[in-house]
N, C-alpha and C positions, 0 to 999 in steps of 0.2 A: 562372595560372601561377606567379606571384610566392607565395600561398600556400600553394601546394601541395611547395614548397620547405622549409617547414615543418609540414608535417602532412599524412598521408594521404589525408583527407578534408577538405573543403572545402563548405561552406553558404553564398551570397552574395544578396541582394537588394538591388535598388536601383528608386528610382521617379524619373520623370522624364521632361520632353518628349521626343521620338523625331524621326526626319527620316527616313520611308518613300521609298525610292528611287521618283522617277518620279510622287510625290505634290505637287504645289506648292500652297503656300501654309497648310500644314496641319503640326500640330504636335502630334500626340496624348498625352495624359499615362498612361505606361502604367507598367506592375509587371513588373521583369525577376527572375528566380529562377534559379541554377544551383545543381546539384550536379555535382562534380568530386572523381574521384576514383584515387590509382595503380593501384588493384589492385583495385577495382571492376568486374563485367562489364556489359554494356546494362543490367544489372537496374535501373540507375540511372534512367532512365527511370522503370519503376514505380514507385518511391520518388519520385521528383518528383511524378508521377501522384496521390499519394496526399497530398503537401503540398498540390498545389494543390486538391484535394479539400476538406481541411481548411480551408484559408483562405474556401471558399465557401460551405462549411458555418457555417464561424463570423460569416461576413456573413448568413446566415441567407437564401442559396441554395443550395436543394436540390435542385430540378429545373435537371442536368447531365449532361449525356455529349459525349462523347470521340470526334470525327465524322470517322474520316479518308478519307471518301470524294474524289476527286481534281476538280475541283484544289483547291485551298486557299486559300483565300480571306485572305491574311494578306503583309504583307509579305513580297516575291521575295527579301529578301536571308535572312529569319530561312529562308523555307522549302526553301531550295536549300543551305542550310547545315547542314539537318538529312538523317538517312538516311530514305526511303523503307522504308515500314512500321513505322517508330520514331518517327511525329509526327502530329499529329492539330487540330484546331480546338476549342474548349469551346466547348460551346455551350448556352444556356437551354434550356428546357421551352418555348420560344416561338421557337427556331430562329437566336436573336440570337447572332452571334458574342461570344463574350467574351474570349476570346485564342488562343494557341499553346502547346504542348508539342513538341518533339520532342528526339532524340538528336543529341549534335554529330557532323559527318560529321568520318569518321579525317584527311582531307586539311584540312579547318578546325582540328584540332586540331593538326596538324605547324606549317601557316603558321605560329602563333600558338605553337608549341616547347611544347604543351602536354604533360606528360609522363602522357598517363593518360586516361582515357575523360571524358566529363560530357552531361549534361542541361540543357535548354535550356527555358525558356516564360517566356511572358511574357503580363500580362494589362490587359484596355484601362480603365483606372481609371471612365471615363462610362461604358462598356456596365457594372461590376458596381454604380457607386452606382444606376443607373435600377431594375437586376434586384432592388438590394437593397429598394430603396424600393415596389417593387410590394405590394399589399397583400395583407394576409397573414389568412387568414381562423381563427378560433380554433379548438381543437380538441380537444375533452376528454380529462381526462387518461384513459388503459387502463385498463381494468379490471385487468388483469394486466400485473404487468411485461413487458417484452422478453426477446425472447432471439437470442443472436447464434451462428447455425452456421456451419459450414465446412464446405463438399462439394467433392468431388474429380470432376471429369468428362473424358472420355477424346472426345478430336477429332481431328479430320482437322489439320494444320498449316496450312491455309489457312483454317481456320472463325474469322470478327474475329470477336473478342471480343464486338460489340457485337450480334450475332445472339444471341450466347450468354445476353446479362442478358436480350436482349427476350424473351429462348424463356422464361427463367425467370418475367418477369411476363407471358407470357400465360400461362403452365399454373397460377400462382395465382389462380384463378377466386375464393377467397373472400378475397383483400385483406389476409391473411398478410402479406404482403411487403411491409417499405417500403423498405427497401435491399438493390442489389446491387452487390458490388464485386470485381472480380478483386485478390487480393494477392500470387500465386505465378504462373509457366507453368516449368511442367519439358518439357522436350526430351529424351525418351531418344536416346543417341549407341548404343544394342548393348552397350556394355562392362561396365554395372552388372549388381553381383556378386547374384546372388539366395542367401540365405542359406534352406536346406530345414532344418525341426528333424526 
């Protein structure tokens, strides 16, 4: 709140012991990340989405998705503070939670006289040194470089996301694919102007 008094946009982390409601005698050391922002819409979300992405990729964990299957396995205070359908669980290629992501709910943002929407995640410091230290098997270099595309695909408003990457690696039968990421969702409202030449 206090910096956003000076600048639109707002970027903050901080790491440090936690105190999980209802958890005794336990002190987790965990990774908090917001973005906050005036005049930002939920998209902020995906932009977090996509740090935290980053930050797991540069520990050199890559087997990760985004599980928001219910309930949630994470702190009652982080996840009752975020909106429903706007938060989700990370989690390894081995099913191990690694932390939270979700949107702040509008009512957490007023208590708190936050003037503007923001994203919320946090991640469990042991679960990513263990993921990161797992052994990593070598892998020659490609024959051919990479290449990075961008496809446009049209869904039902209820189809998660995460049907959407699985559907992608099962139809790559030959191993093409080593990353999928969502980094847009458009919502048509009806009002967009269609331009005929």
């Amino acid at each position: 709140r206090d910096n956003l008094r000076f600048s639109d946009t707002v970027h903050l982390f901080e790491m440090g012991h936690v105190f999980p409601s209802g958890v005794e005698g336990k002190e987790p050391n965990r990774l908090g990340l917001i973005l906050a922002s005036h005049s930002a819409t939920q998209e902020l979300f995906y932009e977090l989405k996509g740090v935290v992405s980053l930050v797991l990729e540069r520990m050199g964990i890559t087997d990760t998705y985004f599980d928001d299957a219910q309930p949630l396995p994470w702190d009652g205070g982080a996840v009752n503070a975020t909106l429903a359908g706007r938060r989700a669980i990370i989690r390894d290629g081995n099913d191990k939670v690694l932390g939270f992501i979700g949107s702040l709910h509008g009512r957490i943002a007023d208590a708190f006289k936050l003037k503007g929407v923001a994203a919320i995640a946090e991640l469990d410091i042991r679960a990513l040194i263990t993921a990161a230290q797992q052994e990593r098997e070598f892998e020659p270099l490609p024959k051919y470089p990479g290449v990075t595309r961008d496809i446009a695909v049209l869904v039902q408003n209820d189809t998660k996301i995460d049907s959407i990457i699985q559907t992608v690696h099962e139809a790559d039968t030959s191993g093409f694919v080593q990353d999928v990421d969502v980094f847009d969702i458009f919502s048509p409202t009806g009002k967009e102007k269609i331009e005929e030449e």
